[in-house]
VEXSE-139292 format. One line per 4 residues: their letters; for each residue z, y, x of N, C-alpha, C. Coordinates in Angstrom, 1 decimal. Atoms other than C-alpha are relative to their C-alpha. Example, Ala and Ser with C-alpha at 12.3 -4.5 7.8 and 13.67 -1.06 7.14 Angstrom:
! residues 2
as) 0.0/-1.2/0.9/7.8/-4.5/12.3/0.0/1.2/0.9; 0.0/-1.1/-0.9/7.1/-1.1/13.7/0.8/1.1/-0.8
//
This chain:
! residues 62
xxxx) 0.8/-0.6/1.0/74.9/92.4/94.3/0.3/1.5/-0.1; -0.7/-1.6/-0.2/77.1/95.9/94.2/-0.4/0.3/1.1; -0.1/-0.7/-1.5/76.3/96.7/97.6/-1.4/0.3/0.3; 1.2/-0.3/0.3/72.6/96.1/97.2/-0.4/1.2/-1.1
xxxx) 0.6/-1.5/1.2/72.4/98.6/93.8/0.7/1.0/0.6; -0.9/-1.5/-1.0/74.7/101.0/96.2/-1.1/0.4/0.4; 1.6/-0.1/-0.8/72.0/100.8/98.5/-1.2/1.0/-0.1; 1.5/-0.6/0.5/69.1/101.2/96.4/0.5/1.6/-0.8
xxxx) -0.2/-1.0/0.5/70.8/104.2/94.4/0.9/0.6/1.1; -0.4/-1.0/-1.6/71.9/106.1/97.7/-0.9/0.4/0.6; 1.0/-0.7/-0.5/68.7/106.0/98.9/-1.3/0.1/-0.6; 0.4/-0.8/0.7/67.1/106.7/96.2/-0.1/1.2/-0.9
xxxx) -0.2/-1.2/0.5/68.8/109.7/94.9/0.0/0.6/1.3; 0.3/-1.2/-0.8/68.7/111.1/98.6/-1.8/0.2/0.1; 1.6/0.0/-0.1/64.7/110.7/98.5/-0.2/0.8/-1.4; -0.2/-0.9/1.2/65.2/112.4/95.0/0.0/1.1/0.0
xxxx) -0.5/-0.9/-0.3/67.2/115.0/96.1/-0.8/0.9/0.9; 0.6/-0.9/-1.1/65.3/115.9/99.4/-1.8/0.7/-0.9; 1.0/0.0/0.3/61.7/115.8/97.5/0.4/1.5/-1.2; -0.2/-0.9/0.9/63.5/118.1/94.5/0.6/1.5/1.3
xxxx) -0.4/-0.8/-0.9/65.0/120.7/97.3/-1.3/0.5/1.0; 1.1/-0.5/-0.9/61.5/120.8/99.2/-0.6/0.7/-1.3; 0.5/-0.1/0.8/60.2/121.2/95.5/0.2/2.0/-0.5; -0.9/-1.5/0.3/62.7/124.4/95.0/-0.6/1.0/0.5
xxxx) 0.1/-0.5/-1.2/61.9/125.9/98.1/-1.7/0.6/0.3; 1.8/-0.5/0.3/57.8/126.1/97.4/-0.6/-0.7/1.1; 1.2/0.4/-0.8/56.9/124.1/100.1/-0.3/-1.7/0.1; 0.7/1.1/0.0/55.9/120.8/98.4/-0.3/0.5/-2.2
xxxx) -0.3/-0.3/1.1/54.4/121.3/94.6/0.2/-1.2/-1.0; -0.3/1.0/0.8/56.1/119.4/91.8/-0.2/0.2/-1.2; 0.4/0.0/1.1/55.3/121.1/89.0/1.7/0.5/-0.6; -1.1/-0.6/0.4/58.2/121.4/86.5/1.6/-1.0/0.0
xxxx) -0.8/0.9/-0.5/60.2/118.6/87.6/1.2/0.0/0.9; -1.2/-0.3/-1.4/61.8/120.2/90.6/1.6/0.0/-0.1; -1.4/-0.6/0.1/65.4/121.1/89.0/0.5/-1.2/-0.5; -0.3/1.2/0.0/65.8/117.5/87.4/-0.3/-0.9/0.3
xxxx) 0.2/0.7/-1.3/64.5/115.9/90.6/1.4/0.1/0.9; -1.4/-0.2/-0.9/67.9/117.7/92.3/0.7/-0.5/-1.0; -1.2/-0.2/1.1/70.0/117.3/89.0/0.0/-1.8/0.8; -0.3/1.6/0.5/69.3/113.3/89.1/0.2/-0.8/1.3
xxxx) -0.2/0.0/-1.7/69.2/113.2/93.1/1.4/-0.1/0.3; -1.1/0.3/-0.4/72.6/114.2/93.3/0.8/-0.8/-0.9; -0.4/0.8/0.9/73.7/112.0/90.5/0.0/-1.6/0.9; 0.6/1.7/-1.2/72.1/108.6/92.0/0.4/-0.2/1.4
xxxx) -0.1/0.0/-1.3/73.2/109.5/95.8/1.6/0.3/-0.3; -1.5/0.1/-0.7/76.9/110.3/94.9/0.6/-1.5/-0.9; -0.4/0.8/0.6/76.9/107.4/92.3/-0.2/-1.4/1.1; 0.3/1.0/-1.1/75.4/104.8/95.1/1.4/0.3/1.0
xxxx) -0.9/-0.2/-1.2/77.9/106.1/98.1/1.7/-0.3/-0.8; -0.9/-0.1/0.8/80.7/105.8/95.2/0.0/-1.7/0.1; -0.6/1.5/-0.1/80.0/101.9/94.5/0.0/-0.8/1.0; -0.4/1.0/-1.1/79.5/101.1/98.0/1.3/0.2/0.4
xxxx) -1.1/-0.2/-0.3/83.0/102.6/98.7/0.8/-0.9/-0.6; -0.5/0.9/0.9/84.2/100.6/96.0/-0.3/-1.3/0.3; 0.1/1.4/-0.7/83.0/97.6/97.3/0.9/-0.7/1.3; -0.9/0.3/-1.3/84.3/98.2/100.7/1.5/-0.3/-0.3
xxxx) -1.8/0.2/-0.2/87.9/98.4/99.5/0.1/-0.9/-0.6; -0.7/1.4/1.1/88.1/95.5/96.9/-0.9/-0.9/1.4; 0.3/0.9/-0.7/86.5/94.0/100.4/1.8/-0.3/0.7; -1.5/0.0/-0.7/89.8/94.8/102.3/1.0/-0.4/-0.4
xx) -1.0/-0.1/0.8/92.2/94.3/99.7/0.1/-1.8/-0.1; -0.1/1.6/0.4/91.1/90.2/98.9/0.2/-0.7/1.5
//
């Protein structure tokens, strides 16, 4: 179940991330969204890669 919400919040804060950074950049328009598209991007993509790590090691450890 942890490894699935890793997953899904890893690749959906880098889909966040990339869409807020094209957003920045002027060459996709988001309107006023763009800076808490990156804020929440990088939030979700280091929080996902965080509980899959955490998974992996309480895999190793049992």
């Amino acid at each position: 179940m942890t490894k699935i919400l890793g997953g899904i919040m890893t690749v959906g804060g880098a889909i966040a991330l990339v869409l807020g950074v094209l957003g920045a950049f002027g060459t996709m328009e988001m309107g006023s969204g763009t800076w808490p598209c990156i804020i929440l991007g990088v939030i979700f993509f280091f929080a996902g890669v965080s509980i899959m790590k955490y998974q992996a090691q309480g895999n190793q450890e049992s």
